[in-house]
C-alpha positions as CSV (number, residue, x, y, z in Angstrom):
1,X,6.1,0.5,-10.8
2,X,5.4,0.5,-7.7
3,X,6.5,4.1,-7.0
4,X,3.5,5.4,-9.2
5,X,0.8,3.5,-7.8
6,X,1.6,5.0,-4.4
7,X,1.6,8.3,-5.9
8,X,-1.6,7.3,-7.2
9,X,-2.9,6.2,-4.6
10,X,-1.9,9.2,-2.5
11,X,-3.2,11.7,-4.8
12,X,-6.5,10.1,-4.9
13,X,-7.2,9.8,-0.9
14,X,-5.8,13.1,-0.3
15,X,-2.8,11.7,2.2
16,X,0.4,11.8,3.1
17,X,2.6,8.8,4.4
18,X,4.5,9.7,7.7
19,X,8.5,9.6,7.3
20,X,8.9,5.9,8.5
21,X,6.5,4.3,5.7
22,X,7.7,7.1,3.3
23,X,11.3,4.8,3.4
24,X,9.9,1.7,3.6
25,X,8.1,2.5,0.3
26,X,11.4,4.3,-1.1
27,X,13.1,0.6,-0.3
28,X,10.5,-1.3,-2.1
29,X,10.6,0.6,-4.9
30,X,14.9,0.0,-4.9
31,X,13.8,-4.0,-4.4
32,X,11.1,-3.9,-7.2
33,X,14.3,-2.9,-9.9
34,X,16.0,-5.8,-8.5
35,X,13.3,-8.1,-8.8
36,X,11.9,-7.5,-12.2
37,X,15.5,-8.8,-13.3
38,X,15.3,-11.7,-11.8
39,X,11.6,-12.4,-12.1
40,X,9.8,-9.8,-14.9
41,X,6.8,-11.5,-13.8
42,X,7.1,-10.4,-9.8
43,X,4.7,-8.3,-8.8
44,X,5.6,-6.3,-5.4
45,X,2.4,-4.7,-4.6
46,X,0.7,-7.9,-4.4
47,X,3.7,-9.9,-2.9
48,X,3.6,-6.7,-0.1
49,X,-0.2,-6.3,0.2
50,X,-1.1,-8.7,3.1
51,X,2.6,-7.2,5.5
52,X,1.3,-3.6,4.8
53,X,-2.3,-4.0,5.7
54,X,-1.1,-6.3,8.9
55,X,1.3,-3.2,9.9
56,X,-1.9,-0.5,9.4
57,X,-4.0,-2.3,11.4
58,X,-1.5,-2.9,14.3
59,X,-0.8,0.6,14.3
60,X,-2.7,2.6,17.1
61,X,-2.4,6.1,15.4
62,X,-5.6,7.8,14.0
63,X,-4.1,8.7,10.8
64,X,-3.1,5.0,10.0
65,X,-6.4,3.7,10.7
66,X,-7.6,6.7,8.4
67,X,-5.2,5.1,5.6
68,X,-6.7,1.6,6.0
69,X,-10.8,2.5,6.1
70,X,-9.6,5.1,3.2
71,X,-7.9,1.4,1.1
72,X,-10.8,-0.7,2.5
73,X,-14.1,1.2,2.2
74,X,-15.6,2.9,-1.3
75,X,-16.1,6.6,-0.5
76,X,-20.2,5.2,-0.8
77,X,-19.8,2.8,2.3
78,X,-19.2,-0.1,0.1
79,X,-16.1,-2.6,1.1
80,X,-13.5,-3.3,-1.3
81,X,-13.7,-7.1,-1.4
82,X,-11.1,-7.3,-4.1
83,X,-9.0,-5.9,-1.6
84,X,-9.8,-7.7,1.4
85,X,-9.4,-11.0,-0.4
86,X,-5.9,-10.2,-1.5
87,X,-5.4,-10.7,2.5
């Protein structure tokens, strides 16, 4: 679920999320139970993708903009175009 992606995720880039997005992850994990009953075929990251990239880049904080190059940009320079497309 969603819940070990972030964890992924997190381990991978070395970060932690500050305690505002830490609930807002917590929630979508709650949703993401709810709406694999209804739907098995939902898929949250993807459905959430395109609101959590708009909120990192309209937050002015350093360590948010870190998070976003950090999801956008291979650790070689290269841009993750799979990623930006999803946008």
């Amino acid at each position: 679920g969603i819940m070990n992606q972030l964890y992924d995720v997190m381990y991978e880039f070395n970060f932690s999320l500050p305690p505002d997005y830490a609930l807002v992850i917590r929630a979508l994990g709650s949703l993401e139970g709810t709406a694999k009953i209804l739907d098995p075929d939902f898929q949250v990251v993807e459905s959430a993708y395109p609101y959590v990239i708009g909120r990192l880049l309209a937050d002015p904080t350093h360590d948010m903009r870190k998070i976003l190059r950090e999801l956008l940009i291979c650790n070689n320079g290269s841009i993750r175009w799979n990623r930006l497309e999803r946008l």
